[in-house]
C-alpha beads as a LAMMPS data file, in Angstrom:
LAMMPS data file: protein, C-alpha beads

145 atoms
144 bonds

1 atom types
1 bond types

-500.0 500.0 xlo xhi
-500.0 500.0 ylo yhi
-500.0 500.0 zlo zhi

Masses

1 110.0

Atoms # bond

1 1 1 -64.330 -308.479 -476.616
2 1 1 -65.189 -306.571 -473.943
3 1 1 -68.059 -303.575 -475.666
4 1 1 -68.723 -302.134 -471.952
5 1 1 -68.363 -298.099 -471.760
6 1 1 -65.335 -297.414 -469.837
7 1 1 -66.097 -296.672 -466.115
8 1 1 -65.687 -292.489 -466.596
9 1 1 -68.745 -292.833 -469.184
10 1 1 -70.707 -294.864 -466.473
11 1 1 -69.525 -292.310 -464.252
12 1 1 -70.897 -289.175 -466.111
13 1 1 -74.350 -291.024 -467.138
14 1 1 -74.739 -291.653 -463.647
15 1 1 -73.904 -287.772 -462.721
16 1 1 -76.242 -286.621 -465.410
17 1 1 -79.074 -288.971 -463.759
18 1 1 -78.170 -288.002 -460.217
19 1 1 -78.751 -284.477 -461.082
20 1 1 -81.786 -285.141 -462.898
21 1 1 -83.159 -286.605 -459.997
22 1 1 -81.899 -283.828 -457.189
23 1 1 -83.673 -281.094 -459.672
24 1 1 -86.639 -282.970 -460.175
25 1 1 -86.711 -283.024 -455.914
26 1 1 -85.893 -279.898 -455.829
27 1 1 -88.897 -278.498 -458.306
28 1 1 -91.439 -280.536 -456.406
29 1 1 -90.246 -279.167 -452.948
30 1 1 -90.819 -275.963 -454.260
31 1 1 -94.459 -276.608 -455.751
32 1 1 -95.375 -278.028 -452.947
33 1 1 -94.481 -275.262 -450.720
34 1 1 -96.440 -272.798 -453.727
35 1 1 -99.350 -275.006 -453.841
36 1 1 -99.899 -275.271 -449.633
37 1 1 -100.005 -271.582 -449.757
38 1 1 -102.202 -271.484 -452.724
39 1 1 -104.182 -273.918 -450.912
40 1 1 -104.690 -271.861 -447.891
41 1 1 -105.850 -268.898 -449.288
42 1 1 -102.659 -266.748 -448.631
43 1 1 -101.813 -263.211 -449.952
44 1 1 -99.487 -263.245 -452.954
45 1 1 -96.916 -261.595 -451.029
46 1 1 -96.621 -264.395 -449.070
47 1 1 -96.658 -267.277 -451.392
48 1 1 -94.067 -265.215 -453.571
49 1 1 -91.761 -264.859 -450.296
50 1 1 -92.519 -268.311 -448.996
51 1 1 -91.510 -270.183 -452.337
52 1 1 -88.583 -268.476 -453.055
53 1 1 -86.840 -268.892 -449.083
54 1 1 -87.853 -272.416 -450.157
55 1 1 -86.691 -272.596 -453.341
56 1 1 -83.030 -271.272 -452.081
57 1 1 -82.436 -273.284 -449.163
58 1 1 -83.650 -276.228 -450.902
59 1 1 -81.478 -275.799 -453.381
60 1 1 -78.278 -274.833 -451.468
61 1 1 -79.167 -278.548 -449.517
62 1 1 -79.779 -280.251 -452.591
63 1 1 -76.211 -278.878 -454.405
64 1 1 -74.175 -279.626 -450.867
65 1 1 -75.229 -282.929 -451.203
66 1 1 -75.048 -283.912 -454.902
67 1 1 -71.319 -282.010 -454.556
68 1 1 -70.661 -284.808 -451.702
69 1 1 -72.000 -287.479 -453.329
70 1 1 -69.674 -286.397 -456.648
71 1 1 -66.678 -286.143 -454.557
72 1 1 -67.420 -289.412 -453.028
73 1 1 -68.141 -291.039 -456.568
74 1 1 -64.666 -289.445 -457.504
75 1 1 -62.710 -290.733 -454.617
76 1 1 -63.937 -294.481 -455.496
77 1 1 -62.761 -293.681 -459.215
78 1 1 -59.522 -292.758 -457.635
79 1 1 -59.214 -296.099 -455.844
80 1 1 -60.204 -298.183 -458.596
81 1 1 -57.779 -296.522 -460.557
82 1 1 -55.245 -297.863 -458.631
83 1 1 -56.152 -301.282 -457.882
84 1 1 -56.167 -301.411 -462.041
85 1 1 -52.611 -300.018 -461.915
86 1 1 -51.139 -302.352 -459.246
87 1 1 -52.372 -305.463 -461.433
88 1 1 -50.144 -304.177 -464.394
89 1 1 -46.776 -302.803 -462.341
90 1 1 -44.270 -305.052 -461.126
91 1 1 -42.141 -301.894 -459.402
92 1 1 -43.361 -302.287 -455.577
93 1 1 -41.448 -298.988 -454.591
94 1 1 -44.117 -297.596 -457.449
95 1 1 -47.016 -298.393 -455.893
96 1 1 -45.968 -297.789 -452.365
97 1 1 -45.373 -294.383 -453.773
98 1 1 -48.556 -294.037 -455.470
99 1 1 -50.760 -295.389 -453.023
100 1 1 -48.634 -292.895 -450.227
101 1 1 -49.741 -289.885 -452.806
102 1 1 -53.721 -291.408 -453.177
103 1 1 -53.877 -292.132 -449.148
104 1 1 -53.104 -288.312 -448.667
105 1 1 -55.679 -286.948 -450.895
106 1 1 -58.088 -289.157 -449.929
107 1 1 -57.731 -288.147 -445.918
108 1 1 -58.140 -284.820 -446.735
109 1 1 -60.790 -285.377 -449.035
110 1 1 -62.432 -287.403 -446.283
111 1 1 -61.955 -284.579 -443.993
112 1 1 -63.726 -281.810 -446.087
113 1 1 -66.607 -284.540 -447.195
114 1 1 -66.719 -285.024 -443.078
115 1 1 -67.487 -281.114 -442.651
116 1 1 -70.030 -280.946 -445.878
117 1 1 -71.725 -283.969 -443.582
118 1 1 -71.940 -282.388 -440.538
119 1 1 -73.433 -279.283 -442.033
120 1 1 -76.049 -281.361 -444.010
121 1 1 -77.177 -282.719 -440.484
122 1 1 -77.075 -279.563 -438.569
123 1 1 -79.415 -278.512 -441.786
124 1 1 -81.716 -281.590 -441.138
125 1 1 -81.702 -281.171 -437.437
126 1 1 -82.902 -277.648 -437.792
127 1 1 -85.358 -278.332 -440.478
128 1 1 -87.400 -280.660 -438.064
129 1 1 -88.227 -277.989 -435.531
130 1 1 -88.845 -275.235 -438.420
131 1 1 -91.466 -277.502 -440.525
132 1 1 -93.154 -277.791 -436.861
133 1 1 -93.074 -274.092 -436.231
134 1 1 -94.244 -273.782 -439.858
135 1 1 -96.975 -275.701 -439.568
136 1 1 -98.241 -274.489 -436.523
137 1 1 -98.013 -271.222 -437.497
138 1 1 -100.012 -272.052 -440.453
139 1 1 -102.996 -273.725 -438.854
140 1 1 -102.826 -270.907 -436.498
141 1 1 -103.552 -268.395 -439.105
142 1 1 -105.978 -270.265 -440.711
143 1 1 -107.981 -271.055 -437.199
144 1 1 -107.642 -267.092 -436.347
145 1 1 -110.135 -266.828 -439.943

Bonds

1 1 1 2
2 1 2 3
3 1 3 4
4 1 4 5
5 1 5 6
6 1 6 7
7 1 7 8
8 1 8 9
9 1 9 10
10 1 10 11
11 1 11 12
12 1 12 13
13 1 13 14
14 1 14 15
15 1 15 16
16 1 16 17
17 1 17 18
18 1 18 19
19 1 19 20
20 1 20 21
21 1 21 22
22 1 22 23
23 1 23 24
24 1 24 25
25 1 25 26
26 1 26 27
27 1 27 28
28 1 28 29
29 1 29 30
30 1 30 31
31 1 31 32
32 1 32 33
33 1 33 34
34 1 34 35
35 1 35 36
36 1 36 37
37 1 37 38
38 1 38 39
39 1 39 40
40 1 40 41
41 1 41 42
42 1 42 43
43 1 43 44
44 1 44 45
45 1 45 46
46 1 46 47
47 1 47 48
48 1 48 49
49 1 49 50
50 1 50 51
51 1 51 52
52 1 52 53
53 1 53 54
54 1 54 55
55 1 55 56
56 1 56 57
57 1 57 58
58 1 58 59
59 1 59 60
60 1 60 61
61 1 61 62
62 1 62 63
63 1 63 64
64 1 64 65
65 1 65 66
66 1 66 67
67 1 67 68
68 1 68 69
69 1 69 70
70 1 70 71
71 1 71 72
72 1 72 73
73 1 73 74
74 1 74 75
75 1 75 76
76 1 76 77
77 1 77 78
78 1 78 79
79 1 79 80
80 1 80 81
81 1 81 82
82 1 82 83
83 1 83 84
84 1 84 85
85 1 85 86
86 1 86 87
87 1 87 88
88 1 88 89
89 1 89 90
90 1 90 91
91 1 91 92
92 1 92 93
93 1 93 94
94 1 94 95
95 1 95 96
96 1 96 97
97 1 97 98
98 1 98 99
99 1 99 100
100 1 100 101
101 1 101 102
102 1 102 103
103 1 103 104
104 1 104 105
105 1 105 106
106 1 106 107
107 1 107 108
108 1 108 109
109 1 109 110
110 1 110 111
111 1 111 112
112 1 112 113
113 1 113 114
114 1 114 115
115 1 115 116
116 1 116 117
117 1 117 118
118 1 118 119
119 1 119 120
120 1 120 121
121 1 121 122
122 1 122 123
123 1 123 124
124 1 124 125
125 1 125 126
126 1 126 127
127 1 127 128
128 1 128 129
129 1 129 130
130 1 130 131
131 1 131 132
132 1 132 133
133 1 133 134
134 1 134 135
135 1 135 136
136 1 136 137
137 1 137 138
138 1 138 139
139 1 139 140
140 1 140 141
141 1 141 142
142 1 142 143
143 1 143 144
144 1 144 145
């Protein structure tokens, strides 16, 4: 006998740790940001505005790409799925319509996931140059002491 969880209870346990993980990223992105600015010597002001710009835009990155990488996960499920109910039918004209219905959902699922990408690398493109700027303008202030 086969005592293995079925594959939508793997599914969820693996959710459950993937968004462990993203907030546990996410709260140490954040304390880091609070604790360089503690570090430095900055005004409270600062550190309060600092952390919290960091804090949201983290977090926006961090839910766009869980949210992709649950689609994704969801899409495989789908495809699985299928291949489990091709080995039990016997009615081709069944599964040709089936798989016609799954191939459409999946292209436009590929095409939204394809958008959600794009913006996630536009996002790390732009955070390169910013961390620079940041960091500059950090040692700058600290240098101008």
């Amino acid at each position: 006998l086969d005592h293995s969880p079925p594959a939508w209870e793997a599914s969820r346990h693996q959710e459950r740790n993937d968004a462990l993980v993203a907030f546990l990223v996410w709260f140490f992105i954040v304390a880091a940001a609070a604790c360089g600015d503690l570090l430095q010597g900055q005004e409270n002001i600062w550190i309060a505005s600092r952390a919290l710009s960091v804090a949201i835009l983290s977090a926006v990155v961090l839910c766009v790409s869980y949210d992709v990488a649950l689609a994704c996960r969801a899409l495989v499920m789908m495809v699985d799925s299928f291949c489990c109910e091709i080995v039990g039918s016997l009615d081709l004209r069944h599964v040709a319509h089936a798989w016609n219905l799954r191939q459409a959902v999946l292209q436009k699922a590929s095409m939204d996931i394809e958008r959600c990408l794009v913006i996630l690398c536009i996002i790390l493109a732009m955070s390169m140059p910013l961390l620079v700027i940041d960091l500059a303008f950090l040692v700058g202030r600290r240098g101008g002491r």
